[in-house]
C-alpha positions as CSV (number, residue, x, y, z in Angstrom):
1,X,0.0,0.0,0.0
2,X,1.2,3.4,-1.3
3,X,2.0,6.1,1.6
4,X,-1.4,7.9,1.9
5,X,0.4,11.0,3.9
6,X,2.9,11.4,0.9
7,X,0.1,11.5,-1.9
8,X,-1.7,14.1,-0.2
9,X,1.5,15.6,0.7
10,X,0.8,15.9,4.4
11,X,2.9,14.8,7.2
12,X,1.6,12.0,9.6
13,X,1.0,14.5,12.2
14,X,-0.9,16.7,9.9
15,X,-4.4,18.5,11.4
16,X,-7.8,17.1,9.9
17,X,-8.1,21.0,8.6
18,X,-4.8,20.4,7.1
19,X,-5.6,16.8,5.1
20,X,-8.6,18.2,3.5
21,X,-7.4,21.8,2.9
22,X,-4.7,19.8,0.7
23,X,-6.8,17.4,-0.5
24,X,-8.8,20.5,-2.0
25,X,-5.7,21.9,-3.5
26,X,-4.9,18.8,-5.5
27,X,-8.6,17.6,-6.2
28,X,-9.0,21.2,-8.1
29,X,-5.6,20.7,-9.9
30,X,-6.1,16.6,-10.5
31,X,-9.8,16.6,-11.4
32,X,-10.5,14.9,-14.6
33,X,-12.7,17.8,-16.0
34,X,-9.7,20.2,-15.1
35,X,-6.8,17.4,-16.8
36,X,-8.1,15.1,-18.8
37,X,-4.8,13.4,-18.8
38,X,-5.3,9.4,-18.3
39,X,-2.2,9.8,-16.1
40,X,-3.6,12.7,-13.9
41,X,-7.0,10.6,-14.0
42,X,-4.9,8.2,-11.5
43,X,-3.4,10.5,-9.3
44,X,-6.9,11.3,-8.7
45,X,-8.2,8.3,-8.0
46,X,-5.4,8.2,-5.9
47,X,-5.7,10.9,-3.7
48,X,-9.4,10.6,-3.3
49,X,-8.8,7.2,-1.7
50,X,-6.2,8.9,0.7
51,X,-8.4,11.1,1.6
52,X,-11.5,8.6,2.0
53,X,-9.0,7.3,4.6
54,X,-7.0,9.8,6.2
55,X,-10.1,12.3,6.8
56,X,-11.7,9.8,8.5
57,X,-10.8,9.0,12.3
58,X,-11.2,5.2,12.8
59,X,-10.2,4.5,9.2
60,X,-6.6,6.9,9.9
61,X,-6.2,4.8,13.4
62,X,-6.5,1.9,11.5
63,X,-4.1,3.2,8.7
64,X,-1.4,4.2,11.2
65,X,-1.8,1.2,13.0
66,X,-1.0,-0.9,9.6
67,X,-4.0,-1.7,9.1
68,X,-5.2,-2.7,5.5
69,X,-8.3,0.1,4.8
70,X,-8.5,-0.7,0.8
71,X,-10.1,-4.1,1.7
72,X,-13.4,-4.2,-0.1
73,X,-12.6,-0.6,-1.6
74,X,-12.8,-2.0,-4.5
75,X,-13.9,0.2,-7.3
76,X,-15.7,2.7,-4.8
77,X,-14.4,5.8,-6.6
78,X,-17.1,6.2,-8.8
79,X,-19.9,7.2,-5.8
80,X,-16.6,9.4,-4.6
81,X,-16.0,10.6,-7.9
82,X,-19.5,11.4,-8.4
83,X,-19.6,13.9,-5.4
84,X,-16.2,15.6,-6.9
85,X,-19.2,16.0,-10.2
86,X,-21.0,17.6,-8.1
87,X,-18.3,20.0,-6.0
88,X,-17.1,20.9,-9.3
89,X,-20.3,21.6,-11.1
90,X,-21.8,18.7,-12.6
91,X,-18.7,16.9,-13.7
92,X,-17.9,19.8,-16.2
93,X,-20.5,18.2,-19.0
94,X,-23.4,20.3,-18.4
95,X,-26.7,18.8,-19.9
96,X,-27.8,21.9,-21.5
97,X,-31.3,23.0,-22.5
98,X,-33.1,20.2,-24.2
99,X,-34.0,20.4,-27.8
100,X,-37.9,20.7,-28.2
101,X,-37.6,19.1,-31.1
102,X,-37.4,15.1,-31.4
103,X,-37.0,12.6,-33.9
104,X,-40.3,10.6,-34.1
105,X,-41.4,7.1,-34.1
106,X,-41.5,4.2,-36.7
107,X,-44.7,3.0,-37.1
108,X,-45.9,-0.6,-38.1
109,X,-49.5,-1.4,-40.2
110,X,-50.5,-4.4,-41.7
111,X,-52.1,-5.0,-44.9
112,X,-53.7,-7.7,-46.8
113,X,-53.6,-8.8,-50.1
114,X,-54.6,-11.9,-52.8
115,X,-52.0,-14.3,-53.8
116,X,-52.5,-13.2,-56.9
117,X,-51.2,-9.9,-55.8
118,X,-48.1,-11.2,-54.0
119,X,-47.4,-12.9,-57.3
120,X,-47.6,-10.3,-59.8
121,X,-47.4,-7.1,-57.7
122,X,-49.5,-4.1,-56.8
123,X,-49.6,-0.4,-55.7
124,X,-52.3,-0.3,-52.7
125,X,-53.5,3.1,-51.0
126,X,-53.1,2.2,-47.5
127,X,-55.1,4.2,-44.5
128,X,-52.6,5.3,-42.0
129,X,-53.0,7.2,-38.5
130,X,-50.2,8.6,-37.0
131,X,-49.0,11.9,-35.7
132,X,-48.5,14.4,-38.6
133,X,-47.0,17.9,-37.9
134,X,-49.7,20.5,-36.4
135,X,-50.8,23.0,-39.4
136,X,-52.0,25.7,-37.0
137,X,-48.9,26.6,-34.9
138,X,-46.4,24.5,-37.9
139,X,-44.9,22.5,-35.1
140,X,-43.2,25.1,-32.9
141,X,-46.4,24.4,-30.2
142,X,-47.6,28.3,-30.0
143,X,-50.3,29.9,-30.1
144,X,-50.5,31.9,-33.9
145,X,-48.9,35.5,-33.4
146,X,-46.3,33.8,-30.2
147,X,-42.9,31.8,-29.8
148,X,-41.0,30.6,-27.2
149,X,-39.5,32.8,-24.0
150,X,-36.6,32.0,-22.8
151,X,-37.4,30.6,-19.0
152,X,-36.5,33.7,-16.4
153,X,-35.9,31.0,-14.1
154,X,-32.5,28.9,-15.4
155,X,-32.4,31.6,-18.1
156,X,-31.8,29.2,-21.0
157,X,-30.0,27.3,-19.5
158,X,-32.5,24.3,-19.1
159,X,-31.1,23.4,-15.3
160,X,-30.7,25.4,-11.8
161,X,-27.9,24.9,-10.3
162,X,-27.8,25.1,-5.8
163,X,-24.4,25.2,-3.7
164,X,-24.7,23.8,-0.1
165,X,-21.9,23.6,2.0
166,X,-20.4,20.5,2.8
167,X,-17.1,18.3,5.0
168,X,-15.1,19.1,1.3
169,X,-16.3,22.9,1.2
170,X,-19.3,24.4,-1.2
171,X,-20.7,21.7,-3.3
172,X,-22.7,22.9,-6.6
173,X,-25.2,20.5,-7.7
174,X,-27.7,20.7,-11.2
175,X,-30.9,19.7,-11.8
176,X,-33.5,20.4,-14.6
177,X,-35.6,23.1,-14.3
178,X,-39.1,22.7,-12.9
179,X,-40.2,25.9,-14.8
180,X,-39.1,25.0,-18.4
181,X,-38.7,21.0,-17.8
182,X,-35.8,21.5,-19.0
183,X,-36.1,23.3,-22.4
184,X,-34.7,26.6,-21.3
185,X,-37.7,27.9,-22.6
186,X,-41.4,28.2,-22.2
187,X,-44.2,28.6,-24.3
188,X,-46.0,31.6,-23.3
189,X,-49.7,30.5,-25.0
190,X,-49.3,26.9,-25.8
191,X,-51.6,26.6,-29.4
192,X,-55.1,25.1,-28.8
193,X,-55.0,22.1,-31.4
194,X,-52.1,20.8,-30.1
195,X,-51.8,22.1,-26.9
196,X,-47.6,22.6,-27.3
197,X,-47.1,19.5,-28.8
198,X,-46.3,20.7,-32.0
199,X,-48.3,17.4,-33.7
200,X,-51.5,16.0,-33.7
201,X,-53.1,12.9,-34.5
202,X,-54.7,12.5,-37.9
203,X,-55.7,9.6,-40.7
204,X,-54.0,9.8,-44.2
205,X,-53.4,8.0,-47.0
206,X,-50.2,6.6,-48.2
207,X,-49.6,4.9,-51.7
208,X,-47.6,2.1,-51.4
209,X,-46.2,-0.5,-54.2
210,X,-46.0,-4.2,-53.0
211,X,-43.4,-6.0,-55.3
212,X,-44.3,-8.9,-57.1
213,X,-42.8,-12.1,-55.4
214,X,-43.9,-10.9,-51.3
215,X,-44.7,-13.4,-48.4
216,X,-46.5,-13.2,-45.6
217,X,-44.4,-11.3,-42.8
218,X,-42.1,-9.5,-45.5
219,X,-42.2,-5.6,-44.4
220,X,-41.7,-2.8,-46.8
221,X,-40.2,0.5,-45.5
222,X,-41.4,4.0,-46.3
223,X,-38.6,6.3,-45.1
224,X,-40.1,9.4,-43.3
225,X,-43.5,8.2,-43.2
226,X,-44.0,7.7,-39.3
227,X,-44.9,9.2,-36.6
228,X,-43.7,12.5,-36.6
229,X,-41.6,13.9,-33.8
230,X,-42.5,16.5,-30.7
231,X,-42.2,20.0,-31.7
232,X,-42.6,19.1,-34.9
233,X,-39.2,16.8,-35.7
234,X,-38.4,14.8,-38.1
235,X,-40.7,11.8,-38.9
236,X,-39.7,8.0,-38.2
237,X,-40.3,5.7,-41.0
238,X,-43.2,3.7,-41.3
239,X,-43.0,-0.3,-42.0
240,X,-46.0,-2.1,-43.9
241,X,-46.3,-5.7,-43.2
242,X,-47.5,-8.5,-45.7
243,X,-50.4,-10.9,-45.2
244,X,-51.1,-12.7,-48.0
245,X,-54.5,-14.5,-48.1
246,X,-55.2,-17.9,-48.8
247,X,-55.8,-19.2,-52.0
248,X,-59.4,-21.2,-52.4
249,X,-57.4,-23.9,-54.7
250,X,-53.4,-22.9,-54.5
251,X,-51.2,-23.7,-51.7
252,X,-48.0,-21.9,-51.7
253,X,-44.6,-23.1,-50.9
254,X,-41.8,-20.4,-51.3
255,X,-41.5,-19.8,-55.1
256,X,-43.6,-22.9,-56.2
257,X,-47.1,-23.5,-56.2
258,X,-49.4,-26.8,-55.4
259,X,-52.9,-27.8,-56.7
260,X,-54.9,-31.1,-56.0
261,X,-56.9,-32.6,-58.8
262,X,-59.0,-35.3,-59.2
263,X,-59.6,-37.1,-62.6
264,X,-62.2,-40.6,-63.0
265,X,-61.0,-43.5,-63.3
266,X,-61.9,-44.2,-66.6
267,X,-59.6,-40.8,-67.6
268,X,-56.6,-41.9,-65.8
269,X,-56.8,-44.9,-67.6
270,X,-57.5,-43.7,-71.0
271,X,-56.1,-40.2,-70.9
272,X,-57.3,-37.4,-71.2
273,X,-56.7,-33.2,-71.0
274,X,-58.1,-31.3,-67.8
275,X,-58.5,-27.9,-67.1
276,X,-56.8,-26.2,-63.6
277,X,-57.0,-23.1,-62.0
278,X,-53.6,-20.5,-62.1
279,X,-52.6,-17.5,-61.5
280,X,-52.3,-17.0,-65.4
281,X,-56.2,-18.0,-65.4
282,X,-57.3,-21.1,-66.6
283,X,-55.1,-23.9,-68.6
284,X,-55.3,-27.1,-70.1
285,X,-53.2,-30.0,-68.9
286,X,-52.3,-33.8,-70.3
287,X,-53.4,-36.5,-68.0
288,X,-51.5,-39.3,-70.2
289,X,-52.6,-42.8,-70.0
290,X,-52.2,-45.1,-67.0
291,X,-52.0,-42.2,-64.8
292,X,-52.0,-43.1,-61.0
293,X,-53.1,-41.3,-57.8
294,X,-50.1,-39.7,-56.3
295,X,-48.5,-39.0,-59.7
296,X,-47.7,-35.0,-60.3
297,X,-47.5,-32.8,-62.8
298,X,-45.1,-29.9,-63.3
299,X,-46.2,-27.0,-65.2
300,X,-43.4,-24.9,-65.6
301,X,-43.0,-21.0,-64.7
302,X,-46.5,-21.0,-63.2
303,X,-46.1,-20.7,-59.8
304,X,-44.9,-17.6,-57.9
305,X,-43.1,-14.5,-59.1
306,X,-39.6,-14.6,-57.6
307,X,-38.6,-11.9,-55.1
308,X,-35.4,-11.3,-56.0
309,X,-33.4,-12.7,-59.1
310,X,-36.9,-12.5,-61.7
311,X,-38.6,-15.1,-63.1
312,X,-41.3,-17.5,-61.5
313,X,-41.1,-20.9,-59.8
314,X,-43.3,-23.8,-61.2
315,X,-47.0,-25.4,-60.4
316,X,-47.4,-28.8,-59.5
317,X,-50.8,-30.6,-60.1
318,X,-51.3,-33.8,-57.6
319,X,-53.5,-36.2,-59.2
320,X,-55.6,-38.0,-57.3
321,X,-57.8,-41.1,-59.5
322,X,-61.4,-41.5,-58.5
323,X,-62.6,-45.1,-58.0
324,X,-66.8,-45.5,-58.3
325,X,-68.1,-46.1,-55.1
326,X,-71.5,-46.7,-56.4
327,X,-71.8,-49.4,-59.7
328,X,-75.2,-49.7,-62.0
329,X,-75.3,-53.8,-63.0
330,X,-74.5,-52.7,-66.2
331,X,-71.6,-50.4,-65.4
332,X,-70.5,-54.1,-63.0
333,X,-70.9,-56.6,-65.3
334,X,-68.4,-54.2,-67.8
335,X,-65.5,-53.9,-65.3
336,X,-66.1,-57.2,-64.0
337,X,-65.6,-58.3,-68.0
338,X,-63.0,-55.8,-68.1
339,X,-60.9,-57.4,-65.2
340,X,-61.2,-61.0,-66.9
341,X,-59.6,-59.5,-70.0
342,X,-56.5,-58.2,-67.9
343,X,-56.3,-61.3,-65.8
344,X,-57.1,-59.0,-62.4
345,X,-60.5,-60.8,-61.5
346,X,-60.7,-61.7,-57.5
347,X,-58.5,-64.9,-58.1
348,X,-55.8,-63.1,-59.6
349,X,-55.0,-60.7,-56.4
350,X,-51.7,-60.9,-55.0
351,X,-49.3,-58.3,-52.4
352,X,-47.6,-56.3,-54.0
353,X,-43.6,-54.9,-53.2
354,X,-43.6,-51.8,-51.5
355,X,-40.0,-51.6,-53.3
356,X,-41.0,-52.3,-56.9
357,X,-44.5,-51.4,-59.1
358,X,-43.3,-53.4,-62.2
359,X,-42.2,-50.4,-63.9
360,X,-38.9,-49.7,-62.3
361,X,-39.9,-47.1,-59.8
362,X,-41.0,-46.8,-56.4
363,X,-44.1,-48.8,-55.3
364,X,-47.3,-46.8,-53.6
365,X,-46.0,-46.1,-50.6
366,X,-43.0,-44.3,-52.0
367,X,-45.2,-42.3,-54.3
368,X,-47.2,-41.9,-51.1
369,X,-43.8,-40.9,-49.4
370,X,-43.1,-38.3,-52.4
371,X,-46.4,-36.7,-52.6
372,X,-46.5,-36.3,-49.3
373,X,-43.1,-34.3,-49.2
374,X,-44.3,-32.0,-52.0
């Protein structure tokens, strides 16, 4: 441990009037607001813990005896340090008046559109409430024919400052004035549609153009088109958010695009052209012979409009084969013929390999397996 009596530069015998009259001396010449110096900064800290010490009784006995007073000092000379703030003014960083004017607020609205629209784009006029500057007083909060005073109270200065007398001499302390809140100024006759404000609430109407290619939580941002600030500042930005509705016959999956159809039997067996629903409208597709349930068909560039990087991902048709579930005798006695001629009558049944379908590709439940993932 450092000698205490030499950094205050006091001898051991040295009065209590004496320890803090120097201490005063070097705490004016060492403060960091006086010598910013990172060097100088120490000696501070040093002396201030001398004097924590030396100016007080039990804590001195304890020193002179050899006792060890920096146990659990620790970094203590920040609340110390923040009473030097105070002797010397408010640490030399005055806060000033405050600006009446503020930046404002982003704002978030949500809007919904088609999937239709989130493929191909659209420009939507969007209601929007938010604070907008106040036309009446133009944001500076008077009354027409007025403007702010500067407060008599701080004058201007947007804090009072009190000295009070204290073990380390006068101590100065600020504090934001009451009067002005701390603007340094007042308004004289605040204006009567925004009572000072300098803003008021109203509902507008803001143009917006959704890309083609949007999802369902992508937000768009309109730079300046929030709330705007107190006193009339500047305006935050306002963020619109995507919801994109459901399709009655198109599910969505990124850039692609999924539809179920069901053909008859007889169609899937035969072939046979259907027509689906798209985004393009209506189109034709081939359903070619021997067409199963769980088969699909890829329509290119029909699906959704790519976000970035143009173009469109594809649509996907899942066929699904309907079986009769009700038979005239007629419409029987046919397929019951029918299944003779290709050897499938009731005799003929057998299990078939969930590996193999006879064709060289995956059985039912790996077209099952595959639909499913799509």
């Amino acid at each position: 441990m450092s000698d205490l009596y030499k950094a205050l530069g006091v001898e051991r015998n040295a009065s209590q009037d004496e320890i803090k009259k120097s201490y005063r001396k070097l705490a004016r010449e060492l403060h960091p607001d006086v010598n910013p110096d990172p060097k100088v900064q120490d000696r501070f800290k040093e002396i201030t813990a001398a004097y924590e010490i030396l100016s007080d009784p039990e804590k001195r006995s304890n020193y002179d005896r050899g006792g060890d007073n920096f146990a659990g000092f620790g970094g203590g000379f920040g609340g110390f340090s923040d009473i030097m703030d105070a002797f010397f003014g408010g640490g030399g960083n005055p806060r000033g008046p405050r600006a009446r004017t503020r930046q404002g607020q982003d704002a978030l609205i949500r809007t919904t559109i088609t999937l239709a629209e989130a493929c191909f784009g659209t420009e939507r006029e969007i209601g929007v409430e938010t604070a907008i500057i106040c036309t009446k007083c133009g944001g500076d909060g008077c009354a027409p024919g007025t403007s702010p005073s500067t407060c008599d109270i701080c004058r201007g200065r947007g804090e009072i400052q009190q000295v009070t007398r204290s073990f380390i001499g006068q101590v100065m302390t600020s504090r934001p004035c009451g009067t002005c809140q701390g603007f340094g100024t007042v308004i004289p006759q605040a204006c009567t549609e925004c009572s000072g404000d300098g803003r008021v609430r109203a509902r507008r109407s803001v143009s917006v153009k959704i890309p083609a290619g949007v999802e369902t939580g992508n937000r768009m941002q309109l730079s300046g088109q929030g709330e705007v600030g107190a006193g009339g500042g500047p305006a935050g930005d306002l963020y619109v958010e995507m919801i994109v509705e459901e399709h009655e016959y198109l599910l969505r999956d990124g850039d692609n695009l999924h539809i179920a159809v069901s053909v008859p039997m007889t169609s899937a067996a035969l072939g046979s052209e259907m027509v689906i629903e798209t985004l393009d409208g209506e189109i034709n597709i081939e359903i070619k012979p021997g067409t199963q349930s769980g088969d699909v068909i890829a329509v290119k560039a029909k699906g959704m409009s790519k976000l970035r990087g143009g173009g469109r991902g594809d649509l996907y048709a899942h066929v699904s084969v309907e079986v009769p579930s009700k038979l005239s005798k007629k419409e029987s006695d046919l397929l019951k013929e029918f299944a003779k001629l290709r050897s499938e009558d009731k005799s003929s049944n057998k299990m078939k390999s969930n590996k193999e379908d006879g064709q060289g590709s995956a059985g039912f439940f790996g077209k099952f397996k595959e639909a499913f993932r799509n």
